[in-house]
N, C-alpha and C positions, 0 to 999 in steps of 0.2 A: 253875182258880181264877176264881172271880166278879169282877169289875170293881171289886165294892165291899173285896174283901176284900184284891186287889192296892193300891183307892187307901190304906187303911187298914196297910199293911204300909210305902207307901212315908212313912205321915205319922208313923209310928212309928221306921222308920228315922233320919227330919230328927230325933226329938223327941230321940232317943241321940246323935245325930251332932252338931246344931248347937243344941238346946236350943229350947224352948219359943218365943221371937222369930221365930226362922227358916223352923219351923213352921207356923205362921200363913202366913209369907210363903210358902210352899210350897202351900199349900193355897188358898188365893188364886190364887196364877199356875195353880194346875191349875183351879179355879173360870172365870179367865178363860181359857183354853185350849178348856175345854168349852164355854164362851159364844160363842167365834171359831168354833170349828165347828159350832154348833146357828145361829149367824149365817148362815155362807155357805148351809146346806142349805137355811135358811128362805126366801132370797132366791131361789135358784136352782131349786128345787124347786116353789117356789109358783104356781100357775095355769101351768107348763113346757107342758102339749099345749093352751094357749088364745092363744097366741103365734100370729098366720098363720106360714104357711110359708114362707121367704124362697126366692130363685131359688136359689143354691146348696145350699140345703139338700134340695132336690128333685133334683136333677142326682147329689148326694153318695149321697142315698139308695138312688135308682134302682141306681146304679154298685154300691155297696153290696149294694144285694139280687140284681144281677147275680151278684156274686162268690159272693155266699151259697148260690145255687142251683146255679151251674156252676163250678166249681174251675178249669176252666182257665181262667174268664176274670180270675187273679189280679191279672193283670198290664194291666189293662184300662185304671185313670185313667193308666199313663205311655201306653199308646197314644194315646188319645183328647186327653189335654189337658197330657202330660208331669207330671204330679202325683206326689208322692211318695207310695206307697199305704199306709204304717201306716194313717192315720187312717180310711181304707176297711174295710182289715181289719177294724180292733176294730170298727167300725160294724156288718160281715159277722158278726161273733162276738156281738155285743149282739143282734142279727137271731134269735138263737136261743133269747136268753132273755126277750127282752119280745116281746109278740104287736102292738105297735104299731110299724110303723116308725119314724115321727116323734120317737117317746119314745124308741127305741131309741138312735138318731144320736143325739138330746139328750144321752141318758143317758152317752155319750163323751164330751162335752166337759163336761158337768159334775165325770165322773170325773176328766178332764188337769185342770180350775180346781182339783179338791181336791188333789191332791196338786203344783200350781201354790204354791198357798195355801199345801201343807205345806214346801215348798223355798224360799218368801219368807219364813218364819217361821228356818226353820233357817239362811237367809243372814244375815238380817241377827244371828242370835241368834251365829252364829260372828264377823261383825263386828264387832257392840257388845256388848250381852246379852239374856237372853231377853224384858223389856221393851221393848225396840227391837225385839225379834222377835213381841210379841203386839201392838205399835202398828205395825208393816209389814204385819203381818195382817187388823188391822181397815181398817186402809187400802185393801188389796187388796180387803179383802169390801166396802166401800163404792164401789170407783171404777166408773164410768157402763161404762167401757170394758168391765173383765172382766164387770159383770155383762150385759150386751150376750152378747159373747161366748163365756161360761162359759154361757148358757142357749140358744147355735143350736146346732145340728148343720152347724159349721163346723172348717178344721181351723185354723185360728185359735190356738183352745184348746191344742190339743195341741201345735202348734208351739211357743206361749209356755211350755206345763209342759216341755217338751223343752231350752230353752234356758234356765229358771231353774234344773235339775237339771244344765245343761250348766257354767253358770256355780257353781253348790254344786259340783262335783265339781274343777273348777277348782281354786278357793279352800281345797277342801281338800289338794290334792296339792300347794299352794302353802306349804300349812303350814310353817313350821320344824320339821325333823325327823319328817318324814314321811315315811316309804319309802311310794314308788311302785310298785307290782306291774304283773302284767303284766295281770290284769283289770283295773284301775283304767284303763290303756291303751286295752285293748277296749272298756270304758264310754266310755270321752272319744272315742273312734272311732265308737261307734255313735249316739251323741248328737249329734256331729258329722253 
């Protein structure tokens, strides 16, 4: 199914469900929804390989295309600097689908902000409601910090998507009447 024909099903669903007022408002919050993520892309995307190259990002790199090229050296950033290595790997893994290094490592932490972005939307919209979860979003895509961060090739990024998914998963196990399973364990352990 097309995108246009899913939004068109779900504006059809409200218009049975809650009536023509509600409607609107549903189609709206999806208007700003698309406007929060055509946001963050524009900021983070925009002029990304005209950025210099910061010192980490060249160290991360290198490490990176190490792993890319020799398998055994997976285990390389805890030798060398005790570094936790996800944020290498995916680096090692982007290395194969972009022919730029620099853009590649970018292209990591831009990925950990978006779905950063999508775990501060969904926290706070489980806290308050999804207005407090599209204004903690535009928040998010405006602050100096993440947009710093969400555009190196640092693992910065990922660390923070790590720990806002860490704190959502949380909050949801926290729920009243929530059964707990034993993935849900393994997620909170591997996030951990």
């Amino acid at each position: 199914a097309s995108v246009d024909s899913v939004i068109f099903a779900e504006i059809l669903r409200a218009v049975i469900k809650d009536g023509p007022k509600a409607t609107i408002l549903s189609f709206f919050a999806i208007c700003l929804v698309i406007a929060l993520i055509l946001a963050y892309l524009a900021t983070r995307l925009a002029n990304l390989a005209l950025l210099p190259i910061f010192t980490d990002e060249a160290v991360y790199i290198l490490w990176s295309q190490t792993i890319a090229k020799n398998i055994s050296e997976l285990w390389l950033p805890i030798r060398v600097e005790n570094n936790r290595p996800l944020f290498f790997w995916l680096i090692s893994v982007s290395l194969k689908a972009v022919d730029d290094p620099l853009l590649a490592g970018r292209a990591v932490s831009v990925l950990a902000g978006f779905f950063s972005l999508a775990g501060v939307y969904l926290i706070s919209s489980l806290l308050h409601s999804r207005w407090a979860g599209l204004l903690a979003g535009f928040v998010y895509v405006a602050s100096p910090y993440h947009l710093f961060f969400n555009r190196m090739a640092h693992k910065a990024a990922l660390l923070e998507c790590l720990f806002v998914w860490l704190v959502w998963l949380t909050l949801r196990m926290t729920q009243p009447g929530t059964r707990v399973g034993a993935w849900q364990n393994l997620l909170l352990g591997l996030l951990v």
